[in-house]
BAMIKE-363193 format. One record per atom (N, C-alpha, C): residue in three letters; atom name; x, y, z. Coordinates in steps of 0.001 Angstrom, whole numbers, plus 500000, padded with zeros to 6 digits. Example, Ala and Ser with C-alpha at 12.3 -4.5 7.8 and 13.67 -1.06 7.14 Angstrom:
BEGIN
ala_N_513190_494310_507800
ala_CA_512300_495500_507800
ala_C_513200_496700_507800
ser_N_512850_497750_507080
ser_CA_513670_498940_507140
ser_C_512900_500030_507870
//
This chain:
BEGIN
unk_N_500842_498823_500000
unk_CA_500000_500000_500000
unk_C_500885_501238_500000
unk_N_500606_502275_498842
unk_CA_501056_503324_498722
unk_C_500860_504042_500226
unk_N_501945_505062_500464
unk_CA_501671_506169_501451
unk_C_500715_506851_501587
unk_N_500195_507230_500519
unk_CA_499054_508401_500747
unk_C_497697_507655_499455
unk_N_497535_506402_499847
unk_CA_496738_505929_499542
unk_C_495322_505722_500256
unk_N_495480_506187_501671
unk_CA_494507_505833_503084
unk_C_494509_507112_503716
unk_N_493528_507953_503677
unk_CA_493899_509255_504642
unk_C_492619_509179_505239
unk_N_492590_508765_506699
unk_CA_491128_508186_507426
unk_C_491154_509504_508648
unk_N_489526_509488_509258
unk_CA_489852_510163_510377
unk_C_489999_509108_511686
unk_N_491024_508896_512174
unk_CA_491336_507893_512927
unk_C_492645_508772_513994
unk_N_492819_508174_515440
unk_CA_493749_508616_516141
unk_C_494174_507461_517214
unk_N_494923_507897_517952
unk_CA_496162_506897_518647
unk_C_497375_507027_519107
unk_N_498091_506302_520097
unk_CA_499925_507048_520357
unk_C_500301_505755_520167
unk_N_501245_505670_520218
unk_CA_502590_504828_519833
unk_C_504116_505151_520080
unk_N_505073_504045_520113
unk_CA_506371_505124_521256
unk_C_507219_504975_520044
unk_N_508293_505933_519809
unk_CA_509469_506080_519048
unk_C_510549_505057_518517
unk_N_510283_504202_519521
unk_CA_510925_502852_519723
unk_C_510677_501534_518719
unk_N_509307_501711_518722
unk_CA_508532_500837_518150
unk_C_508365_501030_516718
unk_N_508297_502193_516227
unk_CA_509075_502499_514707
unk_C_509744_502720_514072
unk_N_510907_502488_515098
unk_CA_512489_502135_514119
unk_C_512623_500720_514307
unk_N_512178_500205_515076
unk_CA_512170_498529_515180
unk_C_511421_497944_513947
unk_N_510074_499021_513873
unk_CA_509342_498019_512513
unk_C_510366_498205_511380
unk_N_510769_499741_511565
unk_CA_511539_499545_510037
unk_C_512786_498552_509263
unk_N_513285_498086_511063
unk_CA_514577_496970_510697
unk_C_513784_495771_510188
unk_N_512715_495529_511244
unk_CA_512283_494389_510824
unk_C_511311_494208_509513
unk_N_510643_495655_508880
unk_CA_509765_495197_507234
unk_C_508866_495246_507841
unk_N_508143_495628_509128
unk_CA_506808_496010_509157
unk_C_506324_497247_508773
unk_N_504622_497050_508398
unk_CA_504481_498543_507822
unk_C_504575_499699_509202
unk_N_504919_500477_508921
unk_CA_504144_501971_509891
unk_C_503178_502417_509457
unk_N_501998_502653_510084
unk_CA_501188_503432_510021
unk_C_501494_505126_510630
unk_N_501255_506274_509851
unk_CA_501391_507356_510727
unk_C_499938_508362_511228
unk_N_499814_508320_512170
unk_CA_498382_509080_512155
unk_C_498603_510744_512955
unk_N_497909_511726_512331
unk_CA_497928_512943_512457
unk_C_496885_513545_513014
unk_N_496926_514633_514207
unk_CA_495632_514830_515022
unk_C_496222_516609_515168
unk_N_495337_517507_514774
unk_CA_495578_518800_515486
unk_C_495733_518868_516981
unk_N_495118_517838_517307
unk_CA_494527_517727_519272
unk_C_495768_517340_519875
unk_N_495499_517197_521069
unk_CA_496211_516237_522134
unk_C_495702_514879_522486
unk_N_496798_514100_522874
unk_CA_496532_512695_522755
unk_C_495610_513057_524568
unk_N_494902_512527_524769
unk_CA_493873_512346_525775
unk_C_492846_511723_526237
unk_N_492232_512329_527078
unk_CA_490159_511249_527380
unk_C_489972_511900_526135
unk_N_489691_513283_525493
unk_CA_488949_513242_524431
unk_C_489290_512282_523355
unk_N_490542_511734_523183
unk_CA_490640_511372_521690
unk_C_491256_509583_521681
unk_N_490668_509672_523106
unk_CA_490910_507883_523362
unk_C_489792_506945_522873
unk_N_488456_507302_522618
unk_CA_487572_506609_522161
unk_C_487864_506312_520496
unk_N_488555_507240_519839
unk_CA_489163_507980_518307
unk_C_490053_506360_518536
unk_N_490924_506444_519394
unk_CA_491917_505649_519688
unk_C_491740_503988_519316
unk_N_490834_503976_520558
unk_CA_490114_502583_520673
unk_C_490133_502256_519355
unk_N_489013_503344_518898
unk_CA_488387_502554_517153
unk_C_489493_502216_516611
unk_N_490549_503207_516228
unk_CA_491359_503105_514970
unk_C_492218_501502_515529
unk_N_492596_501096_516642
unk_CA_492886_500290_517402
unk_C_492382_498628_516204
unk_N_491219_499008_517062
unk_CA_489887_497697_516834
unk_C_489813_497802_515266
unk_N_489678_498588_514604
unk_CA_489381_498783_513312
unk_C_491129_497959_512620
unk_N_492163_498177_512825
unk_CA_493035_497413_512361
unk_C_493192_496181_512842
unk_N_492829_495807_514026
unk_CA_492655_494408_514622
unk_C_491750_493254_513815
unk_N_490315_494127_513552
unk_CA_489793_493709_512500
unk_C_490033_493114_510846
unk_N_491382_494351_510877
unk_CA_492060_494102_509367
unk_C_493353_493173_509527
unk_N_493403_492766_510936
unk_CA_494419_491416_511045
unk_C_495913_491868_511280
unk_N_495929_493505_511965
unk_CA_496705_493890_512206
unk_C_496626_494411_514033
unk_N_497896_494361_514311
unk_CA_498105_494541_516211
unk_C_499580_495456_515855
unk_N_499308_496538_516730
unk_CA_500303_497507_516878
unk_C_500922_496451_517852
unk_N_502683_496306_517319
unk_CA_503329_496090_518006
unk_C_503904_494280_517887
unk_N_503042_493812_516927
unk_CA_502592_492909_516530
unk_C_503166_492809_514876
unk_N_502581_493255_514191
unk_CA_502235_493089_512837
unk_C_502332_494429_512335
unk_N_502251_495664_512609
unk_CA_501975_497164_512580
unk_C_502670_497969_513544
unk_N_503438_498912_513127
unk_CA_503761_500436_513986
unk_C_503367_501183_513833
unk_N_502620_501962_515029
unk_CA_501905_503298_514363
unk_C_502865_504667_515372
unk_N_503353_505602_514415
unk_CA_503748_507028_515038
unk_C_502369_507544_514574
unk_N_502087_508196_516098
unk_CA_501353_509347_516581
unk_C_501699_511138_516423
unk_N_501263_511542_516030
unk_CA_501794_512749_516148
unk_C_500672_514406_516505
unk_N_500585_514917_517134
unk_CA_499557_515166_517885
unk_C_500136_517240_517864
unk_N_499616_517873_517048
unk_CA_499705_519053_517337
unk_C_499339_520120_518242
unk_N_498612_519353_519109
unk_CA_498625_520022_520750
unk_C_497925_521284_520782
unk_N_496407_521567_519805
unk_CA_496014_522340_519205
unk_C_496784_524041_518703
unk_N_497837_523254_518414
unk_CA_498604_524646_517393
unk_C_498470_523743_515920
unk_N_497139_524156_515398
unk_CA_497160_523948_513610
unk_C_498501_524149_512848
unk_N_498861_525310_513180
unk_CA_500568_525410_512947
unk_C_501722_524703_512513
unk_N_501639_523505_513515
unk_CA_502367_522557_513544
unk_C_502027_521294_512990
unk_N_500353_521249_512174
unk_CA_500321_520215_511313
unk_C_501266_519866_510272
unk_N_501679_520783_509587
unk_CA_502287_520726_508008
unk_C_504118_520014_508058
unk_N_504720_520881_509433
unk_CA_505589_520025_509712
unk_C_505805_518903_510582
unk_N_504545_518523_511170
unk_CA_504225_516707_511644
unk_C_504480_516137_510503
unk_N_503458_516716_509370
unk_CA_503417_515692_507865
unk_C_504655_515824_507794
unk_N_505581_516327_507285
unk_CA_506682_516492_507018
unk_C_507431_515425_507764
unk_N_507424_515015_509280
unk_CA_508129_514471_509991
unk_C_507827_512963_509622
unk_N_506268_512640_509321
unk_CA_505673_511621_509171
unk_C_506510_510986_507384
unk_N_506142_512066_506846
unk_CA_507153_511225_505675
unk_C_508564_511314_505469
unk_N_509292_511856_506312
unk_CA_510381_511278_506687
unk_C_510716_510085_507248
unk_N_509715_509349_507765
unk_CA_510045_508110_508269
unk_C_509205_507233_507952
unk_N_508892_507275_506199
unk_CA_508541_506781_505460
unk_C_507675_505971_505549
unk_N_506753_506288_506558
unk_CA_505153_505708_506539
unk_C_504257_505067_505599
unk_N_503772_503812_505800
unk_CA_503264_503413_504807
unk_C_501663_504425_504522
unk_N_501433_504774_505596
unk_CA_499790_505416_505527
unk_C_499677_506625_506171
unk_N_499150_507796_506258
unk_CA_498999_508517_506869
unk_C_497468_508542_507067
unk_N_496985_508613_508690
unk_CA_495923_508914_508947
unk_C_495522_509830_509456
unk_N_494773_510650_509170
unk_CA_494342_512227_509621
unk_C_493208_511943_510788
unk_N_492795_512929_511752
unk_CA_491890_512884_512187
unk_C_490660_513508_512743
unk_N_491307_514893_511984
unk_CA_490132_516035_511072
unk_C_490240_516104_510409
unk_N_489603_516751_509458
unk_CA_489646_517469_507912
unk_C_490992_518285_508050
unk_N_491371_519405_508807
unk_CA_492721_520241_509029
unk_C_493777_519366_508949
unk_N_493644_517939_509439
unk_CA_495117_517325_509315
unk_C_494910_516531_507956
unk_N_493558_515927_507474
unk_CA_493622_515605_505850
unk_C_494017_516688_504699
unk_N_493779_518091_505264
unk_CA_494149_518902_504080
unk_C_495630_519168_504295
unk_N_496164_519144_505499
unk_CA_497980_519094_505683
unk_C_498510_518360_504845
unk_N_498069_516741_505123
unk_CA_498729_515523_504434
unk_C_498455_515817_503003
unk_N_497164_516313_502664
unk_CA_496801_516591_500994
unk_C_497682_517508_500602
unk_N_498098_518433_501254
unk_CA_499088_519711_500725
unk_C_500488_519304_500288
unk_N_500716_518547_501365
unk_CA_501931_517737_501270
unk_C_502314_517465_499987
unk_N_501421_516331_500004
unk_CA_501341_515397_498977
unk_C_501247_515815_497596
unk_N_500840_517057_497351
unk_CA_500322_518214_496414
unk_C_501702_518295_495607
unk_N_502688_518971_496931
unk_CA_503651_520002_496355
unk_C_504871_518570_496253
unk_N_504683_517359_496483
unk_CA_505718_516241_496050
unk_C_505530_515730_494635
//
């Protein structure tokens, strides 16, 4: 699966650790993008995107790495998350407003 083939509204954390490990070992990364903070609000977001790949036969940590990246409501800092996210060559980027789908779309625009 292309990189910017999947741009879902979906959210989640994941540790630093765990996606340089997938990359030695050939697992995909998933990267998911949130204007918000990781929190109670955006843990139910979490759960799903969670369950929703479990469903697709994937387990963070398992089979899948996902970097989180969470702009801590400074919109600001979406465009260079994306930036950070395809630097470490993510198989997917997942947005989880419209503000972080039009980041990743911009991105993706000017490549």
């Amino acid at each position: 699966m292309r990189r910017w083939e999947f741009i879902g509204l979906i959210s989640g954390a994941a540790a630093w650790p765990l996606a340089v490990r997938a990359q030695q070992t050939g697992i995909p990364v998933a990267g998911v993008l949130s204007p918000q903070s990781a929190g109670p609000t955006t843990a139910s977001r979490v759960a799903g995107f969670l369950e929703g790949l479990a469903e697709a036969q994937y387990v963070a940590g398992r089979n899948v790495a996902i970097e989180y990246r969470w702009a801590d409501g400074n919109y600001d800092r979406l465009k260079p998350l994306v930036e950070d996210l395809v630097r470490l060559n993510v198989a997917v980027i997942a947005a989880l407003t419209q503000d972080a789908a039009l980041a990743a779309k911009t991105h993706r625009a000017r490549t």
